[in-house]
SETORZA-837454 format. One record per residue (C-alpha): residue in three letters; x, y, z; residue number from 1. Coordinates in Angstrom, 3 decimals, decimal comma, padded with zeros to 6 digits. Layout:
// residues N
> ala | X | Y | Z | NUM .
...
//
This chain:
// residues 408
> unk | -081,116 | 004,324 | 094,241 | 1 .
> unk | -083,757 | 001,303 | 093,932 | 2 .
> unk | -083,741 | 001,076 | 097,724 | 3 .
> unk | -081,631 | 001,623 | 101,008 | 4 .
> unk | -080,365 | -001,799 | 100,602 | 5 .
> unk | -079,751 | -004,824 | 098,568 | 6 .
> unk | -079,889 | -008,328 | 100,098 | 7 .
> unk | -078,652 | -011,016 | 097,859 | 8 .
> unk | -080,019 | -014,353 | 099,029 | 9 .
> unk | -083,250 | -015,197 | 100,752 | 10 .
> unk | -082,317 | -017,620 | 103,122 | 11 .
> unk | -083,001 | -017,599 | 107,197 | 12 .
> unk | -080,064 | -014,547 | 107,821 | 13 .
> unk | -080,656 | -012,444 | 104,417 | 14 .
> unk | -084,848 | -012,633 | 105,550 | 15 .
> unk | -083,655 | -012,326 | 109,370 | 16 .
> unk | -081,635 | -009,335 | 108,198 | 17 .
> unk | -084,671 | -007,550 | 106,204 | 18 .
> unk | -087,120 | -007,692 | 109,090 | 19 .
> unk | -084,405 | -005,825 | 111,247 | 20 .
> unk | -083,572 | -003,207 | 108,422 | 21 .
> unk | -087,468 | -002,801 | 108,017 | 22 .
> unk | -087,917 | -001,896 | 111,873 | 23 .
> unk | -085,041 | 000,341 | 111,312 | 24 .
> unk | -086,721 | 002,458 | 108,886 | 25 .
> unk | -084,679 | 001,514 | 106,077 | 26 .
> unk | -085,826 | -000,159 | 102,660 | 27 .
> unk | -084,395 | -003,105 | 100,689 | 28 .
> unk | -084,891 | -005,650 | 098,281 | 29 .
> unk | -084,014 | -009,130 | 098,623 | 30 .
> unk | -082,595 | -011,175 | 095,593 | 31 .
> unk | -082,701 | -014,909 | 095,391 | 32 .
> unk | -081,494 | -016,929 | 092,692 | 33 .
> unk | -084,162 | -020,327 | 093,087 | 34 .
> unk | -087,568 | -020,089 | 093,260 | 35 .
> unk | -088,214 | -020,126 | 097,331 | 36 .
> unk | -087,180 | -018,911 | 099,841 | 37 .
> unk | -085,449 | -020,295 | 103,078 | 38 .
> unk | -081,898 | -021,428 | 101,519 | 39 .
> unk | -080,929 | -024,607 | 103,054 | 40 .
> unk | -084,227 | -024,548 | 105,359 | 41 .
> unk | -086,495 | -025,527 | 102,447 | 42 .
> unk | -089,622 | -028,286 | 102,355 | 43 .
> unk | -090,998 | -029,486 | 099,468 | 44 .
> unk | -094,369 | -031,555 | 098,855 | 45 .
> unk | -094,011 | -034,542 | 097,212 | 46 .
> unk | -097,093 | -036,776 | 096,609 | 47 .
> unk | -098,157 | -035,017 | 100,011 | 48 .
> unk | -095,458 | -036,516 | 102,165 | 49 .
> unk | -093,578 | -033,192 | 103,557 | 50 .
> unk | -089,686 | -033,226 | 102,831 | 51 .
> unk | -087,308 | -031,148 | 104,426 | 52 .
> unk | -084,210 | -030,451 | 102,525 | 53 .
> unk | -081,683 | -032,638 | 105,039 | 54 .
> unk | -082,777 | -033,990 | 108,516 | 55 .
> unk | -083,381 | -031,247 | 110,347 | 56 .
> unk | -085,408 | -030,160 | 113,802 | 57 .
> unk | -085,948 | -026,880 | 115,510 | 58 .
> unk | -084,930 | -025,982 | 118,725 | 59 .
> unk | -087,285 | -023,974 | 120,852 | 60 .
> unk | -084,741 | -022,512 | 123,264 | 61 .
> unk | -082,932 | -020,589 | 120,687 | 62 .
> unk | -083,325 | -017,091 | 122,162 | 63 .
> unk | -083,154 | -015,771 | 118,627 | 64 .
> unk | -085,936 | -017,267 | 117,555 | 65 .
> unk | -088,222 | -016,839 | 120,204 | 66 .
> unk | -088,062 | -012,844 | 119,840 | 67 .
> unk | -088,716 | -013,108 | 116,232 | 68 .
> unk | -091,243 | -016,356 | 115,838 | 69 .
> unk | -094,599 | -016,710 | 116,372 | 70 .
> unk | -094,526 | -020,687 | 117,914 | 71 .
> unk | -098,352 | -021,232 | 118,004 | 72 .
> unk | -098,604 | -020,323 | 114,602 | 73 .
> unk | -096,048 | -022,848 | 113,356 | 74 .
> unk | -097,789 | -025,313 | 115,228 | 75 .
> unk | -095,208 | -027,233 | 116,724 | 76 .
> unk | -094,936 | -030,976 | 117,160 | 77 .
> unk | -092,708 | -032,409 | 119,179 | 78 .
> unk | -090,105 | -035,788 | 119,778 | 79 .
> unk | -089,624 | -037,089 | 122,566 | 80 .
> unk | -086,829 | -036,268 | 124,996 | 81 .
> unk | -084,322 | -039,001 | 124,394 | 82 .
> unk | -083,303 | -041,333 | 121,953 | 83 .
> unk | -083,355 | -045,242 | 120,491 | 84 .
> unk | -079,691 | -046,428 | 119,870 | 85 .
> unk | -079,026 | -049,497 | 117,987 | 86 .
> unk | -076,317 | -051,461 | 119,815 | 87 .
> unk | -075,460 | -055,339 | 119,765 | 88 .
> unk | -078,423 | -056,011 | 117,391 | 89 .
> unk | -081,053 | -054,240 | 119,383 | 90 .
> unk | -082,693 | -050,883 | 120,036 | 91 .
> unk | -081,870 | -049,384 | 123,507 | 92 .
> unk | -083,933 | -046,277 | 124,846 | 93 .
> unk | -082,505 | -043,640 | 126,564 | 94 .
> unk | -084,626 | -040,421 | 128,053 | 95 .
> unk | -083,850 | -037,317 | 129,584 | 96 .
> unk | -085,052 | -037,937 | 133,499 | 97 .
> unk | -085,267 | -034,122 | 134,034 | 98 .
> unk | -088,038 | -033,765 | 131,176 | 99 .
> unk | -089,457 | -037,448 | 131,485 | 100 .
> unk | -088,879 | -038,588 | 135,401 | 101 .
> unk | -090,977 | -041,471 | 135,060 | 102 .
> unk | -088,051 | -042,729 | 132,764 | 103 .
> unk | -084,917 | -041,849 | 135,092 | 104 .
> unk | -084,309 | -045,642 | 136,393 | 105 .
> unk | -085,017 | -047,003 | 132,683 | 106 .
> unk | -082,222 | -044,678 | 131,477 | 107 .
> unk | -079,825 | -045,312 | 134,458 | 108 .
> unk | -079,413 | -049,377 | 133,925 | 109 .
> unk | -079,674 | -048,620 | 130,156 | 110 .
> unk | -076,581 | -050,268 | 128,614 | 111 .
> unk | -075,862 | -047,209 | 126,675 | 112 .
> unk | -072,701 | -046,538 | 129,250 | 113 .
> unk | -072,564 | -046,331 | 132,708 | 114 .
> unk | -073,521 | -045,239 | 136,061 | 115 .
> unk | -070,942 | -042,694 | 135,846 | 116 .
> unk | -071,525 | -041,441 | 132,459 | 117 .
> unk | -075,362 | -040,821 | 133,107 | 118 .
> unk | -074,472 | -039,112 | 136,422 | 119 .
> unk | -071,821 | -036,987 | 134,036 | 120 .
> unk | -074,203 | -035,813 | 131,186 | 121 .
> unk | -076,733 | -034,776 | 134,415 | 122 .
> unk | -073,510 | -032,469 | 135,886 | 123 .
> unk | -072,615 | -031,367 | 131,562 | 124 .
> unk | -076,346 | -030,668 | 131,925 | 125 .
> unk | -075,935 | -028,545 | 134,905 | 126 .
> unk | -072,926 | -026,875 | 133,257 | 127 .
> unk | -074,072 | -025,536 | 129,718 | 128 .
> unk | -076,746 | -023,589 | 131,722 | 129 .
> unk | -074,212 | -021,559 | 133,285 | 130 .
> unk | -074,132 | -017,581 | 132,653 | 131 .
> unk | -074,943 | -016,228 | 129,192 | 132 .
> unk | -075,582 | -018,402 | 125,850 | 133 .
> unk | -072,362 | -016,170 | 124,176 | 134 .
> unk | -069,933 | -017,273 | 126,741 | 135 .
> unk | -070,135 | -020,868 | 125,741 | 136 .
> unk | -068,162 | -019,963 | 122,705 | 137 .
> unk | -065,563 | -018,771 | 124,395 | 138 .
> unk | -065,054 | -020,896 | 127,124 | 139 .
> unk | -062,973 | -023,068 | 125,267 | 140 .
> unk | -061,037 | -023,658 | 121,853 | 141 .
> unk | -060,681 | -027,251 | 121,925 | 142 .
> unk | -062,734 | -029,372 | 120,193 | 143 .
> unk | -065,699 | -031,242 | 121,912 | 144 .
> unk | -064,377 | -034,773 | 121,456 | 145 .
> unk | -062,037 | -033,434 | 123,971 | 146 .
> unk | -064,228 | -031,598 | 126,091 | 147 .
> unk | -065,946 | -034,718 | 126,383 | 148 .
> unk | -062,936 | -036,981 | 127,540 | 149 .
> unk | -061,405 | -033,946 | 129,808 | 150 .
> unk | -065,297 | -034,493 | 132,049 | 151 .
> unk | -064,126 | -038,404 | 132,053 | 152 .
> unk | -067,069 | -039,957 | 129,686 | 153 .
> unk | -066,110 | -043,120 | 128,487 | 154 .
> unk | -064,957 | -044,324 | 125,447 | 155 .
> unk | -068,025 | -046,435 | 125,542 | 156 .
> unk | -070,620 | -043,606 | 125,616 | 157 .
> unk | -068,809 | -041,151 | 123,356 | 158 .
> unk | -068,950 | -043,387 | 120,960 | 159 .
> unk | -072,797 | -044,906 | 121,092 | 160 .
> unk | -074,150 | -041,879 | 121,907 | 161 .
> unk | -071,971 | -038,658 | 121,659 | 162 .
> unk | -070,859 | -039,324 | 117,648 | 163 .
> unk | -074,067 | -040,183 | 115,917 | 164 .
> unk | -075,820 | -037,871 | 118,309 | 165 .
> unk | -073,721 | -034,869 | 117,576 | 166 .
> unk | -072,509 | -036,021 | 114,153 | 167 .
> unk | -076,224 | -036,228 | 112,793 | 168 .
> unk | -076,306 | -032,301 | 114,408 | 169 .
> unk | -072,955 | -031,465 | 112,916 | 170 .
> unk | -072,720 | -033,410 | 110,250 | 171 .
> unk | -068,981 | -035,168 | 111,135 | 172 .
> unk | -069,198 | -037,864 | 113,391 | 173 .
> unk | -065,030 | -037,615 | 114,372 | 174 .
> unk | -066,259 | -034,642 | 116,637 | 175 .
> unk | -063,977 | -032,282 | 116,163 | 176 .
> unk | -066,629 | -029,278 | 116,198 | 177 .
> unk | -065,076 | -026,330 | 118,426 | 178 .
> unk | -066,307 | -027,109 | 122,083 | 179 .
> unk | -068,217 | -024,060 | 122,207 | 180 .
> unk | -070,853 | -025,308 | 119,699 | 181 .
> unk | -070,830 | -028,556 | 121,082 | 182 .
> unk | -072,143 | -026,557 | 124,838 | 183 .
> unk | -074,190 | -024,396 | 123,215 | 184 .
> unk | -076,854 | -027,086 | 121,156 | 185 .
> unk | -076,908 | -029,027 | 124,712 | 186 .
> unk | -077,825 | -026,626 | 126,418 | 187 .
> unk | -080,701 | -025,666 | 123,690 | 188 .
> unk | -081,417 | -029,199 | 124,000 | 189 .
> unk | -081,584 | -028,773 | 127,589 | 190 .
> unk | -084,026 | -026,143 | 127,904 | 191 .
> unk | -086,176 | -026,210 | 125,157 | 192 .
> unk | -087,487 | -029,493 | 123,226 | 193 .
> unk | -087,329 | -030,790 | 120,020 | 194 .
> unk | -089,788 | -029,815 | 117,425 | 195 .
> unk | -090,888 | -029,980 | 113,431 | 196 .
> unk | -093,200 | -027,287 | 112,760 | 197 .
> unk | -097,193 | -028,704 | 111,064 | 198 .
> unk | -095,845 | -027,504 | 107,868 | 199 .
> unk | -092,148 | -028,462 | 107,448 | 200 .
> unk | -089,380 | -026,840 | 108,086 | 201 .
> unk | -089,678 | -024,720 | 105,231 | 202 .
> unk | -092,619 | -022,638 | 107,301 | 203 .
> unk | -090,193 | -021,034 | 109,419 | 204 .
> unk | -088,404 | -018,744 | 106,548 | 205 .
> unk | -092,357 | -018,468 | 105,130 | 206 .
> unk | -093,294 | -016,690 | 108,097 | 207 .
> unk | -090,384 | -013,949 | 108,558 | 208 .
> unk | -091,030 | -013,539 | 104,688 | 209 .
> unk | -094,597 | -012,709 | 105,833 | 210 .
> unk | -093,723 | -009,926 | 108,035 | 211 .
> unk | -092,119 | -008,101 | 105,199 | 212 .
> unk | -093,552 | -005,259 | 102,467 | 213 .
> unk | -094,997 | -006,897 | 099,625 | 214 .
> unk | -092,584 | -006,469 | 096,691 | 215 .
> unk | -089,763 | -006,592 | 098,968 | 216 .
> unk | -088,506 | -010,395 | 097,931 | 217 .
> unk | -087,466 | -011,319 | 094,363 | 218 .
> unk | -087,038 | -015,126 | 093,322 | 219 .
> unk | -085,718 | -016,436 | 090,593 | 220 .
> unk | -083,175 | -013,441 | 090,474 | 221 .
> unk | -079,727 | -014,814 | 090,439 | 222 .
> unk | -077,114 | -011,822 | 090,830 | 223 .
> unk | -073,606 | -012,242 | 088,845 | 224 .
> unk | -071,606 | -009,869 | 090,538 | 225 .
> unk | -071,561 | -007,483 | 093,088 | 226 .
> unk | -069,696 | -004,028 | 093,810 | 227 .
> unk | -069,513 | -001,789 | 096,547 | 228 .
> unk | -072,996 | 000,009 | 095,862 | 229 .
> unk | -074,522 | -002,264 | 092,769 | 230 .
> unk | -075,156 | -005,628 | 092,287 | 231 .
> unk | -075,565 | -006,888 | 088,258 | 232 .
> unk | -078,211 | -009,606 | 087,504 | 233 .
> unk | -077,686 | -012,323 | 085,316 | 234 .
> unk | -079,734 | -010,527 | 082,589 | 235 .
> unk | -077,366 | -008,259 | 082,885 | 236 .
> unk | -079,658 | -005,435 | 084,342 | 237 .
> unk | -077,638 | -003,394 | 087,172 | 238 .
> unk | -079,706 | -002,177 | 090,544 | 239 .
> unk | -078,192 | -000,051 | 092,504 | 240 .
> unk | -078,915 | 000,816 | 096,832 | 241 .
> unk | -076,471 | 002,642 | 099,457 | 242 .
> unk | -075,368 | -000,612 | 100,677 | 243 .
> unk | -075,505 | -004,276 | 099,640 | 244 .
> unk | -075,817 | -007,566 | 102,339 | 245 .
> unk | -074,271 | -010,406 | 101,019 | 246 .
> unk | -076,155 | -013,103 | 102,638 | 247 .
> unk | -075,513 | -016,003 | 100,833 | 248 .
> unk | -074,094 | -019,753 | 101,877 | 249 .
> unk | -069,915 | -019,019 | 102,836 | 250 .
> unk | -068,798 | -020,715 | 099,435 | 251 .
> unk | -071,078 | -018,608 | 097,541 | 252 .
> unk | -069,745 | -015,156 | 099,472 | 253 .
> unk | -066,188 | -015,853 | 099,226 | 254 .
> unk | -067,021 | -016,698 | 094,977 | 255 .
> unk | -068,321 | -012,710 | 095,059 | 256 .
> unk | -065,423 | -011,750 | 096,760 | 257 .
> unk | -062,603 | -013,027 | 094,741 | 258 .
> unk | -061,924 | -015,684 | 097,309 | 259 .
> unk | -061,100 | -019,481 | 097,292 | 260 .
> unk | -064,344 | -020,690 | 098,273 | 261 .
> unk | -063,832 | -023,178 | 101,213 | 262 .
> unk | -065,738 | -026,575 | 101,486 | 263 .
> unk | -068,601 | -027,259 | 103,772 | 264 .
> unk | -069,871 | -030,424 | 105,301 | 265 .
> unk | -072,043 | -032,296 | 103,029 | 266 .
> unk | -074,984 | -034,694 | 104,047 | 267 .
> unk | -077,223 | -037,427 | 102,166 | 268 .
> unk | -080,989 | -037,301 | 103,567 | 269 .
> unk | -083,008 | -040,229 | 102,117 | 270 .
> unk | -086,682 | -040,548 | 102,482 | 271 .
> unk | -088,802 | -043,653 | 102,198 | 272 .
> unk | -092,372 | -044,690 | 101,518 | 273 .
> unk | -092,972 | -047,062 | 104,339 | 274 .
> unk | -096,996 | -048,294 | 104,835 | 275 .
> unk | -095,897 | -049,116 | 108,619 | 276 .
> unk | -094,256 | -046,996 | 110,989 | 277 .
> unk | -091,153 | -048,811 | 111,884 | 278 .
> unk | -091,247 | -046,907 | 115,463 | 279 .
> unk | -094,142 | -046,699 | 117,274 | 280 .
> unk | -092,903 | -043,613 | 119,162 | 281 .
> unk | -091,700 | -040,096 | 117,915 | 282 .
> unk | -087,862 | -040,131 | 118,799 | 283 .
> unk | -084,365 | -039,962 | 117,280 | 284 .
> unk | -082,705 | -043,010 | 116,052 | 285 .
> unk | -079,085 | -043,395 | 116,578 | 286 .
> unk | -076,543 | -046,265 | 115,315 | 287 .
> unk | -074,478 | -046,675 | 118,374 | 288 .
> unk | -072,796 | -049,715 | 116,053 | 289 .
> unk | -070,928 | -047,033 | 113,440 | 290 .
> unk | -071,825 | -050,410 | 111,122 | 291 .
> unk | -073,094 | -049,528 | 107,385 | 292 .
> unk | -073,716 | -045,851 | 106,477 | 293 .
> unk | -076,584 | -044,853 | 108,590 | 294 .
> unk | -076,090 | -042,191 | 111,541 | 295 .
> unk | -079,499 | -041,082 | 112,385 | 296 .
> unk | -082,907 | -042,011 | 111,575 | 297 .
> unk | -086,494 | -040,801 | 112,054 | 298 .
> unk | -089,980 | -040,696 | 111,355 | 299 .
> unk | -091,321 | -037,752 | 111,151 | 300 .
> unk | -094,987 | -038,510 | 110,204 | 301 .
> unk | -094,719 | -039,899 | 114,025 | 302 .
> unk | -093,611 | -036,592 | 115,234 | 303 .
> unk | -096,081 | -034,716 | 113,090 | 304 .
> unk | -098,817 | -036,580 | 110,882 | 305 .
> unk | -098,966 | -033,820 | 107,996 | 306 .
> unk | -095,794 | -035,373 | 106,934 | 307 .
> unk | -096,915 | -038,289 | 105,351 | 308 .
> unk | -100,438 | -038,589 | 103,677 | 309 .
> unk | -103,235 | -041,182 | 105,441 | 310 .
> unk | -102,157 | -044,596 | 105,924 | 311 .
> unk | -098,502 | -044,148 | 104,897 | 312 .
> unk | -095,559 | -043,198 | 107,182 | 313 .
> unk | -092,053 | -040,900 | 105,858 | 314 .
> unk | -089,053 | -042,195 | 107,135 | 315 .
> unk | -085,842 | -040,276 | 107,153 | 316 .
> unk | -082,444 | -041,272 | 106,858 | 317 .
> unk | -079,512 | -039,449 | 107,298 | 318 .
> unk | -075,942 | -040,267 | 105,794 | 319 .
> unk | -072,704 | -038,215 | 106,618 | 320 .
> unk | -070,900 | -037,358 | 103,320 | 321 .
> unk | -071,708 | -037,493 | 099,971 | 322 .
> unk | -073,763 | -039,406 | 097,760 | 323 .
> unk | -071,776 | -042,814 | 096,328 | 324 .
> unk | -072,367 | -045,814 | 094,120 | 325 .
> unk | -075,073 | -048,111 | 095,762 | 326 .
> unk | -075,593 | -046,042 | 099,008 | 327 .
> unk | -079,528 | -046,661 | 099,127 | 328 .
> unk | -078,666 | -050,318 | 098,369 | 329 .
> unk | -076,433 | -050,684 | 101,675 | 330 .
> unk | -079,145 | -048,296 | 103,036 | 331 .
> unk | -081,932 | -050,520 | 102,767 | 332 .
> unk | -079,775 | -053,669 | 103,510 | 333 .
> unk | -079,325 | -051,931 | 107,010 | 334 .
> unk | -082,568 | -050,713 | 107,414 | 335 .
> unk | -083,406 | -054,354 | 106,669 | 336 .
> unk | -081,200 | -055,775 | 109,279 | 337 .
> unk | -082,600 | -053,217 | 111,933 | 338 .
> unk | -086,429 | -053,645 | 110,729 | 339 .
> unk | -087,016 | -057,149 | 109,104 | 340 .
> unk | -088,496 | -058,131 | 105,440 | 341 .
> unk | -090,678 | -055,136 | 105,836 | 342 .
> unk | -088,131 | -052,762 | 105,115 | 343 .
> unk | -087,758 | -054,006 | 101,369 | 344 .
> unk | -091,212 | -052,672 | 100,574 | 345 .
> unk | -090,131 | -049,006 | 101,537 | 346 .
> unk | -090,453 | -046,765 | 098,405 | 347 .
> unk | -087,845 | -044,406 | 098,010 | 348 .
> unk | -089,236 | -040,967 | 097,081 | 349 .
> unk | -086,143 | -038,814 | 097,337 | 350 .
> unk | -082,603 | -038,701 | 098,083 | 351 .
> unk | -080,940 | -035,034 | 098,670 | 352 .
> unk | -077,404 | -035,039 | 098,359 | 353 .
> unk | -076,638 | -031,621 | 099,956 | 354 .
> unk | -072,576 | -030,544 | 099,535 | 355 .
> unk | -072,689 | -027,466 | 101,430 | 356 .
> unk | -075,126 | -028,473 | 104,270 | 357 .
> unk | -073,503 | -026,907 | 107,144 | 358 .
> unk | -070,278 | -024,460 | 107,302 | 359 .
> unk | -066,731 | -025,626 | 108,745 | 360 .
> unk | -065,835 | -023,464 | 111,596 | 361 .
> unk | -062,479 | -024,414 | 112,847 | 362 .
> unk | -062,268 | -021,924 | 116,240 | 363 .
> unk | -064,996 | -019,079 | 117,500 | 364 .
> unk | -061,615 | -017,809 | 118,970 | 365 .
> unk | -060,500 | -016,456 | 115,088 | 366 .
> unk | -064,125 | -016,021 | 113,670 | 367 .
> unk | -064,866 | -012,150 | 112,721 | 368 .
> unk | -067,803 | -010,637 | 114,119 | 369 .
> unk | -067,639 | -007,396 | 111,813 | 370 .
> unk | -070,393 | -007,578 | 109,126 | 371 .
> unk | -068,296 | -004,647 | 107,119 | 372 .
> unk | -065,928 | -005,873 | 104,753 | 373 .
> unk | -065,554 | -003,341 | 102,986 | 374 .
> unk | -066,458 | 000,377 | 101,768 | 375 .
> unk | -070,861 | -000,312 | 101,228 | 376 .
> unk | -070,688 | -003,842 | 101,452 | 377 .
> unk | -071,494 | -006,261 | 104,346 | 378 .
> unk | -072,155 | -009,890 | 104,986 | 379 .
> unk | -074,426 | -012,354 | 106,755 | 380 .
> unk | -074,893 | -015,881 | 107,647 | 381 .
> unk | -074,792 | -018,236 | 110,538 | 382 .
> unk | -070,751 | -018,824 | 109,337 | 383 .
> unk | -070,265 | -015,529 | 110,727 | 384 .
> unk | -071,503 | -016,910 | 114,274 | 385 .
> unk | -072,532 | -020,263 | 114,789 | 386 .
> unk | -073,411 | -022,935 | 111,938 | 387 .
> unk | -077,083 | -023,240 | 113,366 | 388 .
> unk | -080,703 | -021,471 | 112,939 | 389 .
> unk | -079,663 | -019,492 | 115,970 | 390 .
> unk | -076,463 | -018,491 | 114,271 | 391 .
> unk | -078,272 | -017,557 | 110,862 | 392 .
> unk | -081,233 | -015,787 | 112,982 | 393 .
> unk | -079,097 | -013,347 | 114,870 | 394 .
> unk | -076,012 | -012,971 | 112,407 | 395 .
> unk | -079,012 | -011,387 | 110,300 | 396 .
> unk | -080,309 | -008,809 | 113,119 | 397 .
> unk | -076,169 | -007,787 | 113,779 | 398 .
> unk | -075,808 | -007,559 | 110,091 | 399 .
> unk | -079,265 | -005,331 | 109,892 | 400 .
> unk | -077,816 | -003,011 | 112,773 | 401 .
> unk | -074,567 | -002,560 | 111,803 | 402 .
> unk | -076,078 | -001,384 | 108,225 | 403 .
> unk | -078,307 | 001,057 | 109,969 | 404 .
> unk | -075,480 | 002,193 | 112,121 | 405 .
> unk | -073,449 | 003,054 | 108,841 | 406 .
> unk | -075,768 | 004,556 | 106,949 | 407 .
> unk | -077,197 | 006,701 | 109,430 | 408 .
//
C-alpha cells in the first residue's frame, strides 16, 4: 500500500479530513488535479490586488473552525456589522444595535422596513441562539422564505434586505434554501463578525495544509478513476491505500460514482480597478431595488488594505447566475447609476464565472450523514452537511473518524 489512505481533492474537507486522519495515526496522500490547493476557497494575485475566487467572507463563530484555526495568524480584518442597501436611488445604512449600540436609533427609523420588522430580526436574533448549532437543521424543513413570512416580516423587508442579503450568501435570491441553513448563518452572523483574512481567502486552506507531513499533498495530480482500494491517475499510473476519501465538489463525486452529476448554483464575481474607494466605510452593499444584475457589492481593500496595492482600491461585484452577453456592460451602467461618472474609469481585472459555486441541498431532513458508501470507499464535502466552510470543515473531521473507525 502507498499509504493508509487516499484523498482525492485538496479542497477545505479533503485538507480538513487529512489533519484528522494524521492525529489519528493514520497516513495518506492527498491528490489534487490544479495546481493549489483550497478548491473553491482559492485567492490569486493579480497585479497585487488580492482576488478571491467568488465573493466570499469568513465567519468567526463557526465552531469548526475555531478548534482547527489559528485566527491571529490569519490576521483578520473585519466589516462592519450591518449593511448599505440601495433603495429609491439612495444608499440606506442599517447596523446591528447589539454589536454597534451607538447605531440602534439610526437603524430603527431606517426606511429599510419597519418598526416591527427591526423589533422581529432582534427576537429571530434571540431565536437562532437557542440550544445546539445541529438542531437548527432540524427544526424545520421548510424553506426560509417561509420561515421568514411564518415570524410576520414584511414583504417590504424580505425583499430589500432578506433576498440580496441571503441570496449573495446562498447564491439564489428566490430563497428557497432549507430553513435550517437560513438559522444557522444568522446565528454565525450573530455571534461572531465578519472577516477577510490579511492574505485572502485562499490563506485559510494554506494553513491546514501547513499542519500536515511534508510530501503528504500532490498538485497537479488529476485522478481518472477510482475503485474500492485504488485510484488510477491520468498518466495512467495506479496507487493503491486501504481506503480512498473522495473529497471532491458533489458533481465531480457523483462523475466517479457512475452517477448523474447534479447542478450547483453558479455565481459571476467581477472585480474592478477603481483609484477611489466608492465607500468610505468597510460594509456589505446590498441592492434592495432587484434593478440590473447586481446583488451584492464590496470593497475589500476597505476591509483589508493588502487587497489592493497603494493608491488603488478592489471592488467586488457579485452576480447570481451565469456569465451572459454584455453583463459587465449593464454592470458598469449600474455601478454608474449608483456611483456617478467615476465609475466608467474602473478597470476591470477579472471576471470569475464559477458554475458549481455552492451545492443545492433541497432538505437536511433526507441528506445522508454516512461517509461509507461503499466497501473501502468514503466521501467528504460540505454537501454532505451544510453548503458552507463550517459544513466543509467538519464533514472532513466525520469523514476522518469514520475512516479510522473502519480501519481500525
Amino acid at each position: 500500500m502507498d499509504s493508509d489512505v487516499i484523498i482525492v481533492g485538496a479542497g477545505i474537507s479533503g485538507l480538513c479530513c487529512a489533519r484528522q486522519l494524521e492525529s489519528l495515526g493514520l497516513t495518506c496522500r492527498v491528490l489534487e488535479s490544479s495546481n493549489g490547493l483550497g478548491g473553491r476557497v482559492r485567492t490569486d494575485n493579480v497585479n497585487g490586488f488580492l482576488l478571491d475566487r467568488g465573493f466570499q467572507v469568513f465567519l468567526t463563530a463557526y465552531p469548526e473552525a475555531r478548534r482547527i484555526l489559528d485566527f491571529d495568524a490569519l490576521k483578520l480584518k473585519h466589516f462592519s456589522p450591518g449593511a448599505l442597501i440601495r433603495h429609491a436611488e439612495r444608499f440606506h445604512s442599517i447596523y446591528d444595535p447589539f454589536k454597534n449600540p451607538t447605531k440602534m436609533l439610526h437603524s430603527l427609523f431606517s426606511p429599510i422596513g419597519s418598526i416591527g420588522d427591526k423589533l422581529r430580526i432582534a427576537l429571530l436574533r434571540y431565536r437562532v441562539q437557542q440550544g445546539q448549532h445541529e438542531e437548527l437543521f432540524r427544526r424545520s424543513n421548510q424553506s426560509s422564505l417561509e420561515t421568514l413570512k411564518e415570524l410576520k416580516f414584511s414583504d417590504e423587508i424580505i425583499r430589500k434586505f432578506f433576498r440580496p442579503f441571503l441570496g449573495g450568501i446562498f447564491l439564489e435570491d428566490q430563497l428557497s434554501t432549507p430553513s435550517g441553513m437560513f438559522e444557522f448563518v444568522f446565528r454565525m452572523f450573530s455571534q461572531g463578525s465578519t472577516a477577510l483574512p490579511s492574505e485572502g481567502m485562499g490563506a485559510i486552506p494554506d494553513q491546514i495544509a501547513s499542519k500536515l507531513p511534508t510530501g503528504w499533498i500532490k498538485t497537479n495530480n488529476p485522478v481518472h478513476s477510482v475503485e474500492n482500494n485504488s485510484v488510477q491517475l491520468s498518466t495512467g499510473e495506479i496507487l493503491y491505500a486501504k481506503a480512498i476519501v473522495l473529497a471532491t465538489p458533489s458533481h465531480i463525486t457523483e462523475k466517479f460514482l457512475g452517477l448523474n452529476p447534479k447542478i450547483g448554483r453558479r455565481v459571476t464575481c467581477l472585480y474592478y480597478d477603481a483609484l477611489i474607494p466608492p465607500i468610505s466605510e468597510p460594509i456589505l452593499v446590498l441592492n434592495g431595488e432587484h434593478q440590473g444584475p447586481i446583488n451584492n457589492m464590496s470593497v475589500p481593500s476597505q476591509i483589508n488594505s493588502n487587497y489592493a496595492p497603494e493608491n488603488s482600491a478592489l471592488v467586488s461585484v457579485t452576480v447570481l447566475g451565469g456569465l451572459t452577453i454584455n453583463l459587465e456592460c449593464q454592470v458598469r451602467s449600474q455601478l454608474k447609476s449608483w456611483f456617478g461618472k467615476q465609475a466608467n474609469s474602473w478597470s476591470l481585472i477579472k471576471t470569475y464565472d464559477i458554475n458549481h459555486a455552492l451545492p443545492i441541498i433541497p432538505s437536511f431532513f433526507d441528506l445522508d450523514h454516512d461517509p461509507h458508501i461503499s466497501d473501502n470507499l468514503f466521501v467528504s464535502g460540505d454537501y454532505r452537511s451544510s453548503p458552507s466552510l463550517q459544513g466543509a470543515m467538519i464533514s472532513g473531521r466525520q469523514t476522518a473518524n469514520a475512516v479510522a473507525s473502519f480501519l481500525h
